[in-house]
C-alpha positions in Angstrom: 113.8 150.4 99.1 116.5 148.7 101.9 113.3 147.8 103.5 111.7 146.2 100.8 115.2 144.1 99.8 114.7 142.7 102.9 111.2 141.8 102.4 112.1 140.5 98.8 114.5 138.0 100.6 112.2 136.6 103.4 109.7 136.0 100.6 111.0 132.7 99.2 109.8 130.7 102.4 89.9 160.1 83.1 89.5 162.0 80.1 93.0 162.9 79.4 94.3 160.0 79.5 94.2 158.9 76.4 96.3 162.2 75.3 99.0 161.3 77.9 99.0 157.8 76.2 99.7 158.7 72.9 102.3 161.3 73.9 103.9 158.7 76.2 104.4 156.8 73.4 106.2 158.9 71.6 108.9 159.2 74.3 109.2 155.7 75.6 107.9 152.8 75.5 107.7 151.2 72.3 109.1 148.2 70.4 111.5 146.1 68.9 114.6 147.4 67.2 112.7 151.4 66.8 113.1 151.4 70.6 117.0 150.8 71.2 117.2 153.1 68.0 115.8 156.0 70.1 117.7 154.7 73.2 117.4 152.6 76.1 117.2 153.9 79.9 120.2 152.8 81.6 120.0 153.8 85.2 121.2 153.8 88.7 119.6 154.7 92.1 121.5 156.8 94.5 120.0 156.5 98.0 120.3 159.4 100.5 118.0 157.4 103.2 120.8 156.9 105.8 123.3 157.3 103.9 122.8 154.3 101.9 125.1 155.5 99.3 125.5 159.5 99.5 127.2 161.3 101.3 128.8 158.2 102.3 128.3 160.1 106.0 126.5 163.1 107.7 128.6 165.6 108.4 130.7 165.8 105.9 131.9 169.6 104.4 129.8 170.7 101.5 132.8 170.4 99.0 133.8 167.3 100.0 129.8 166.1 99.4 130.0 167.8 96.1 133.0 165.4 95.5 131.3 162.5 96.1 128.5 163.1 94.5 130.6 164.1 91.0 132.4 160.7 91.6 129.0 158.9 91.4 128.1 161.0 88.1 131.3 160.4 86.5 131.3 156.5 87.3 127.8 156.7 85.6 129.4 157.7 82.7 132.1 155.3 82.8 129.7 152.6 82.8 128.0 154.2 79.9 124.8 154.6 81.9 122.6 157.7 80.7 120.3 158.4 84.0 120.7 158.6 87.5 117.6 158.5 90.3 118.8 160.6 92.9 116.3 160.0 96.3 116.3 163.9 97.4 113.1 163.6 100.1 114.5 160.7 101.9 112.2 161.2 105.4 109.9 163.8 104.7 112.6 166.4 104.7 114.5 167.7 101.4 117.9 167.6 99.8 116.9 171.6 98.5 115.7 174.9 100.4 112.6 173.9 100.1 109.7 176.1 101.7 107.9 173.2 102.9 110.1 170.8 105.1 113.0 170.9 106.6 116.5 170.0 105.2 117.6 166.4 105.3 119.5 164.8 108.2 121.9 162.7 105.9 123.4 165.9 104.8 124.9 167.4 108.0 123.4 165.0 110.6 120.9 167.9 112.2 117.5 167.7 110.4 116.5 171.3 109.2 120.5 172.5 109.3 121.4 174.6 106.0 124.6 172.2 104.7 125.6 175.1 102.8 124.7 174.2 99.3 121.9 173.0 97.2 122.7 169.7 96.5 119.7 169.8 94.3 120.5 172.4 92.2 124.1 170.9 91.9 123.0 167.6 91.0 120.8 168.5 87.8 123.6 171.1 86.1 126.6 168.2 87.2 124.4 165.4 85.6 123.2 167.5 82.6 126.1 168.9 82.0 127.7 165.0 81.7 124.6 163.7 79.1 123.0 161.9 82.2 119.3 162.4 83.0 118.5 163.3 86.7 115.2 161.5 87.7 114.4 163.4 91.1 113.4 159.9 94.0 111.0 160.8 96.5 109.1 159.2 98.8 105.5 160.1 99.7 104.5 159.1 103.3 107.3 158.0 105.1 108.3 160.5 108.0 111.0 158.9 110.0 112.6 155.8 110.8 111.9 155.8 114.4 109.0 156.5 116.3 110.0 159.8 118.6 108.2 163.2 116.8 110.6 164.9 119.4 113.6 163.9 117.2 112.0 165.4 114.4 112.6 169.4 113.0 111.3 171.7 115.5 109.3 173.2 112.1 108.7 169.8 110.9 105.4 169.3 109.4 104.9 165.8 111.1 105.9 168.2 114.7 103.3 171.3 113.3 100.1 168.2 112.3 100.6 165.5 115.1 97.4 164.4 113.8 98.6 163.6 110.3 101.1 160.9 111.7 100.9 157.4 112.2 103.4 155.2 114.1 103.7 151.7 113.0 106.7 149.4 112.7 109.3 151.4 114.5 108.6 154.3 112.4 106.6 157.2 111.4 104.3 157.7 108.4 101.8 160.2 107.3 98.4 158.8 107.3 97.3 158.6 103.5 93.5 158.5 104.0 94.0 161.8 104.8 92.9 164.5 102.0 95.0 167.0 103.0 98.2 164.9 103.3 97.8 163.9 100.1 97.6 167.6 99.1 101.1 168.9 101.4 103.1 166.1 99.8 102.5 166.7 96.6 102.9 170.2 97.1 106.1 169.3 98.6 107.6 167.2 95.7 106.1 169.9 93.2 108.3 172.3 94.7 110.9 170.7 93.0 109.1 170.1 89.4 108.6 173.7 89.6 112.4 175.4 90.3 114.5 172.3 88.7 115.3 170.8 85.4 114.5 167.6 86.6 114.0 165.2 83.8 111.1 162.8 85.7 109.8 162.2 89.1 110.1 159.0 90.6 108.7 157.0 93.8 109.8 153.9 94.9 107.8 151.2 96.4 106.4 152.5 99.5 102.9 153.7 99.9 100.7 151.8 102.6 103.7 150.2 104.5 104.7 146.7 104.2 103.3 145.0 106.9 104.6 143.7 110.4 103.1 140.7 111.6 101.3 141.2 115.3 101.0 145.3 114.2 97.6 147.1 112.8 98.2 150.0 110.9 96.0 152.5 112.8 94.3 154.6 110.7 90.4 153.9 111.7 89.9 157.7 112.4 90.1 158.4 108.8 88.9 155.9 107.7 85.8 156.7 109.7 85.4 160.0 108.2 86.3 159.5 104.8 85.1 155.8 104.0 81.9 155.4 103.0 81.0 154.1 100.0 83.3 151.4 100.0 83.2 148.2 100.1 85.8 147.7 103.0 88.8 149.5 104.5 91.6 148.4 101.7 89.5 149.5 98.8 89.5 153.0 100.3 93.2 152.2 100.9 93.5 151.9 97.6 91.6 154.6 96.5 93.4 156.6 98.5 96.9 155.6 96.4 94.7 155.9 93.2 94.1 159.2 93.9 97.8 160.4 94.9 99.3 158.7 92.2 96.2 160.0 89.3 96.6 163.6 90.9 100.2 163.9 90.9 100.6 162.7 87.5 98.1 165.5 86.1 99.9 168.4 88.6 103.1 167.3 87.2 102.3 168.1 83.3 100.5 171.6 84.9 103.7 172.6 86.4 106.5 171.6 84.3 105.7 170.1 80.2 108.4 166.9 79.7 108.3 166.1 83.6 107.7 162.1 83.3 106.3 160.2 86.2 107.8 157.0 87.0 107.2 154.6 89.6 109.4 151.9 90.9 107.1 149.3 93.1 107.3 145.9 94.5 107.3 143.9 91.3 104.2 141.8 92.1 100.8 143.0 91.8 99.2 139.5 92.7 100.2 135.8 92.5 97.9 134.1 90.1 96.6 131.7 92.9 94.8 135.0 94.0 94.1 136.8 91.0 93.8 135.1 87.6 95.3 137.9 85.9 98.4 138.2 88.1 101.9 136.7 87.5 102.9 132.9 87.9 104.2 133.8 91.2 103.8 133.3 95.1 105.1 135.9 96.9 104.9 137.0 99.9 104.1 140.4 99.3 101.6 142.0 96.8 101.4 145.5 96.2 97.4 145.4 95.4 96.6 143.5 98.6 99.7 144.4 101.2 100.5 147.7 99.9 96.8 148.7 98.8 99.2 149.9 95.3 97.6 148.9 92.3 100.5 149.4 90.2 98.4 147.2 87.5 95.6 150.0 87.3 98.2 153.1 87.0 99.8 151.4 83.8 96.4 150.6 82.5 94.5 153.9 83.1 97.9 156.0 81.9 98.3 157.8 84.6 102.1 157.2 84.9 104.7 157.6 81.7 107.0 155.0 83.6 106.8 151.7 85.9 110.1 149.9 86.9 109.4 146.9 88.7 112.1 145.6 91.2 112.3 142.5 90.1 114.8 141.9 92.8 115.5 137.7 91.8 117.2 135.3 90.0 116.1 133.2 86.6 114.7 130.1 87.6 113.9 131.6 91.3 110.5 129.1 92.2 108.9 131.6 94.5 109.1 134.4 92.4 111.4 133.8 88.5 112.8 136.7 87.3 112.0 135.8 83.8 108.1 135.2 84.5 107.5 138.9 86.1 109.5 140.1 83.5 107.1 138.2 80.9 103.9 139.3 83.4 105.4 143.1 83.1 105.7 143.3 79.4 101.9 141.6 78.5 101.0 144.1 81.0 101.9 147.5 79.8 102.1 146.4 76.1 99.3 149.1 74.2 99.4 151.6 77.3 101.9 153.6 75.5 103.9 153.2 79.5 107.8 153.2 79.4 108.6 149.5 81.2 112.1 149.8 82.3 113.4 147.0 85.1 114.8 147.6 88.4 117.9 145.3 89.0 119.5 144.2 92.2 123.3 144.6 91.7 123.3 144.3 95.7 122.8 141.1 95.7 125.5 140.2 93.0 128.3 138.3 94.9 126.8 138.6 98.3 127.2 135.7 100.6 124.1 135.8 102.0 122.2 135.0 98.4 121.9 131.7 96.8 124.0 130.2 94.0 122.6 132.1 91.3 123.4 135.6 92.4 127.7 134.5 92.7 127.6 134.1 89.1 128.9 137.6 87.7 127.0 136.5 84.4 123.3 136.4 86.6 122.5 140.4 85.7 124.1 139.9 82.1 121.5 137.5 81.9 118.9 139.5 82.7 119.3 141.6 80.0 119.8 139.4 77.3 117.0 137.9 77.9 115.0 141.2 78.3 115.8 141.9 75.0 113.6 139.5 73.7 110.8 141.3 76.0 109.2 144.0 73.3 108.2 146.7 75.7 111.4 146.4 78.2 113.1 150.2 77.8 115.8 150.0 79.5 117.4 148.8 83.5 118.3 150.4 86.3 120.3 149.1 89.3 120.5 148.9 92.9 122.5 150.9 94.1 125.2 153.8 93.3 127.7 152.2 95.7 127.3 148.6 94.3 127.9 149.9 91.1 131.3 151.3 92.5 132.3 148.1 94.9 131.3 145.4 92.0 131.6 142.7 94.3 132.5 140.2 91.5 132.1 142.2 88.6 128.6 141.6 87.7 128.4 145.1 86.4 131.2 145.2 85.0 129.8 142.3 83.0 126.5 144.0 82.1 128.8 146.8 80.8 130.8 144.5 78.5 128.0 142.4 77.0 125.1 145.4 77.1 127.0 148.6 77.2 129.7 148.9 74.5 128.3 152.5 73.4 126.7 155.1 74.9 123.6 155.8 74.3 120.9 158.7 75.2 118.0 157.6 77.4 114.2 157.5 75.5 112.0 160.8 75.2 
């Protein structure tokens, strides 16, 4: 998710289905004046990915991690926010003993080292025992963020399958065309489903990586195997996604009953000057054609309960206005019976580096009011944990005054 914030910025130059629909409905989703009456999702990402916001350092003693941690959870609380989207398999390793990859460097600085708790485990009671939901954040397919497998785990799954690894940008990824990838890292993240109370699953925005200019992603071997019968090499890619994201929803609801699935992508699908049915936009990126994610399809066909766009810009933004994708969002999953909350940047509130708009501490305030006139919009969640405790200029504190005045319990 850094990653793509730094995209965002350099853009401006089956059969059951319909079952999981109607139940999806019932818990989130909806309309009008019904929905806040059941709730509204009021989230907040804590990153683990190097450190981004917890433990503010490897290395640190397990109680003093628990500490932090606790602080986050309570300041959650003091901003009368109900959920919080803890990233616990960062880099293809695991904030919990998990029997299938190592532990997680940003814990104690070694990759595979026991930090002497299970920050997992801790994380659920802490956040359940405070009325906050704990949506569990992982990522699929990245693997590192360099490019030496020696640096990995000596029982690292990337180190045991060199041939399920792809370099490509400075970093490592597991090569999606790949069936049996797809099968260990689900069986991975299920690990979780199955011995926690988590209250949802949630991925971000990487799948296919975004791509570098000058740099092919090489994944012709599989793609020589397993691609016939398509058209070309990205609708396989595609398929390929399809096929995670469809299977992963239907293993969740095997596993663990009142598991939701939500997914947090690049917030355009495609610009309208390439796709009629996309958004009024021209970004840079699109998740159909640059990430081979067709985040449209998964709202459509069901297969997720959840989809929270980051739609990472300011109201009036040319490139890419924050009140068009929100419109394009809300035509898009109204009928699906698909929760539509929206991912907010309160990193860029009050930074230097972003235009005029985004030194306003009223810009995210007016987000949401004007999401409230959006039928299907559930709820927000913001970018990041330690934003929310900096509050450059008090945009959240803002949010909090004109949005937040009660709690309320996120939507079922």
């Amino acid at each position: 998710m850094a990653g793509a914030a730094g995209l965002v910025a350099a853009m401006t130059t089956g059969g059951d289905a319909v079952a999981a629909r109607t139940d999806r409905a019932v818990r989130g989703g909806g309309s009008g004046e019904d929905r806040f009456a059941r709730g509204e999702l009021r989230g907040v990402w804590i990153a683990t990915v190097a450190n981004l916001d917890w433990p503010s350092k490897p290395g640190l003693t397990a109680a003093a991690q628990q500490a932090e941690l606790i602080s986050h959870l309570d300041r959650a609380v003091e901003h009368r926010l109900n959920a919080v989207v803890l990233q616990v398999r960062p880099t293809a390793d695991a904030l919990w003993p998990s029997p299938y990859e190592p532990w997680a460097d940003c814990l104690t600085g070694v990759q595979g080292k026991d930090p002497g708790w299970d920050p997992l485990a801790t994380a659920v009671r802490e956040a359940h025992d405070r009325g906050l939901e704990l949506h569990a954040w992982f990522n699929p397919y990245r693997v590192a963020n360099h490019t030496d497998p020696a640096r990995l785990a000596a029982s690292h799954p990337a180190r045991l399958n060199p041939e399920w690894v792809l370099p490509y940008g400075g970093k490592l990824y597991y090569d999606p065309g790949l069936p049996e990838v797809r099968r260990f890292v689900q069986d991975a993240m299920l690990d979780a489903v199955r011995r926690y109370e988590i209250d949802a699953v949630h991925w971000d925005d990487y799948f296919y990586p975004y791509p570098v200019a000058g740099e092919a992603f090489e994944d012709d071997a599989a793609y020589e195997r397993y691609g016939d019968g398509f058209p070309d090499k990205a609708a396989w890619r595609r398929d390929n996604v399809d096929r995670l994201v469809r299977e992963m929803g239907e293993r969740i609801r095997e596993v663990r009953q009142g598991v939701r699935f939500g997914i947090s992508p690049f917030a355009v699908w495609r610009n309208k000057a390439t796709d009629p049915a996309g958004s009024d936009t021209r970004a840079g990126v699109e998740t159909y054609d640059d990430l081979h994610a067709d985040t449209r399809k998964w709202v459509k066909e069901g297969w997720i309960d959840y989809i929270c766009p980051q739609i990472y810009w300011h109201i009036g933004l040319a490139a890419a206005d924050y009140a068009k994708v929100l419109a394009w969002w809300d035509a898009t999953v109204r009928g699906t019976g698909v929760g539509l909350y929206v991912g907010e940047a309160l990193y860029k509130a009050g930074d230097p580096a972003q235009p005029a708009a985004w030194q306003d501490p009223a810009e995210l305030s007016r987000h949401l009011t004007l999401a409230r006139d959006h039928e299907e919009v559930g709820g927000h969640i913001f970018f990041s944990a330690k934003h929310v405790a900096a509050d450059r200029i008090g945009a959240m504190a803002r949010v909090v005054a004109d949005h937040y005045q009660d709690r309320v319990r996120a939507p079922r």
